[in-house]
N, C-alpha and C positions, 0 to 999 in steps of 0.2 A: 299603248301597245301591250303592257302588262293583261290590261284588265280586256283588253280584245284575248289574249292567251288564256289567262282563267276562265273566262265566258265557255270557250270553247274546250276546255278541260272538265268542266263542269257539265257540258252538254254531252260529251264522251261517257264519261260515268253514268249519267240518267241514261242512256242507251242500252250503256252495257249492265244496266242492272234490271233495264227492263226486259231484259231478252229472257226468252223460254226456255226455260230447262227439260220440260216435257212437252213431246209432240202427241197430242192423240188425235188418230183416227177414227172414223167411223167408213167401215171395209165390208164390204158385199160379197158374197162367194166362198167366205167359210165355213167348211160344212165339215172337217174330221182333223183328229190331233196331227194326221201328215198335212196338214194345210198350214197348220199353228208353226210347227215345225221349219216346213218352208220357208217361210214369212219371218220367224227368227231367225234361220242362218241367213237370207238376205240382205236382212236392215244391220245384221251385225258385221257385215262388209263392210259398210260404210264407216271411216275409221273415226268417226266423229260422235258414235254409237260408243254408249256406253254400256244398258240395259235394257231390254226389250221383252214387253207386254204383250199376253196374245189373251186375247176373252171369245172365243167362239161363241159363247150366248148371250153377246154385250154385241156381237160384231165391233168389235174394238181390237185395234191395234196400237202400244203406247211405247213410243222408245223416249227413251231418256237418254243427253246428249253429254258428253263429257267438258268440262266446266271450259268456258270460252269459246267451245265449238259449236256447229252451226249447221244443220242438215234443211237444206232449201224446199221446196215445199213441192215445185216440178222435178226433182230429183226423185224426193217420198214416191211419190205419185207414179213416176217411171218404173220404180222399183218395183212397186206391189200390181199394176196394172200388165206390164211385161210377165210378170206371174201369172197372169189372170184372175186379177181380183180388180170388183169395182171400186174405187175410193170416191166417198158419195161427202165427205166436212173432213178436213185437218184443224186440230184447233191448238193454240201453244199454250201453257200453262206453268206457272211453280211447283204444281201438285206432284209428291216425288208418285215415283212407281210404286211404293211401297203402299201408300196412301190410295191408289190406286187399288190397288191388290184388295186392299182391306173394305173397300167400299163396296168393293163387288163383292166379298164375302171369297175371294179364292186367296191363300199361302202362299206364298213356293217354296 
């Protein structure tokens, strides 16, 4: 019984360590900083939102999720599409925002 409990304690962990801290998108229809803008008060409704990435000439959209939480992927999609934006890949990742930022060559 023990080691049926540890099994499954152990498979807990590998879960929750595999989960994505960053969601990025790849977003159609952005075309101006009120767009960018949108799209960050949005996704920062969502109470599971920590940080929120906007790259108008990446068409990228990257929120970063606050530690344990969990923003589903037909939620994202709702969001930015009820907007009127296309959401064409979501992908999960480690990579913080910052690392982001810096890849693409933008600060905040």
């Amino acid at each position: 019984m023990k080691k049926l409990l540890l099994i499954g304690i152990a498979a807990a962990l590998a879960v929750a360590t595999a989960r994505a801290d960053t969601i990025e998108m790849k977003v159609y229809g952005l075309v101006c900083g009120f767009c960018a803008q949108g799209i960050d008060k949005t996704l920062r409704k969502n109470p599971a939102t920590a940080d929120v990435f906007v790259s108008l000439e990446n068409q990228l959209v990257a929120v970063a999720t606050r530690p344990g939480q969990e923003i589903g992927d037909a939620d994202l999609k709702k969001a930015l599409t009820d907007s009127g934006y296309d959401v064409k890949a979501i992908t999960r990742s480690q990579r913080s925002l910052d690392d982001i930022r810096s890849t693409l060559g933008k600060a905040k």
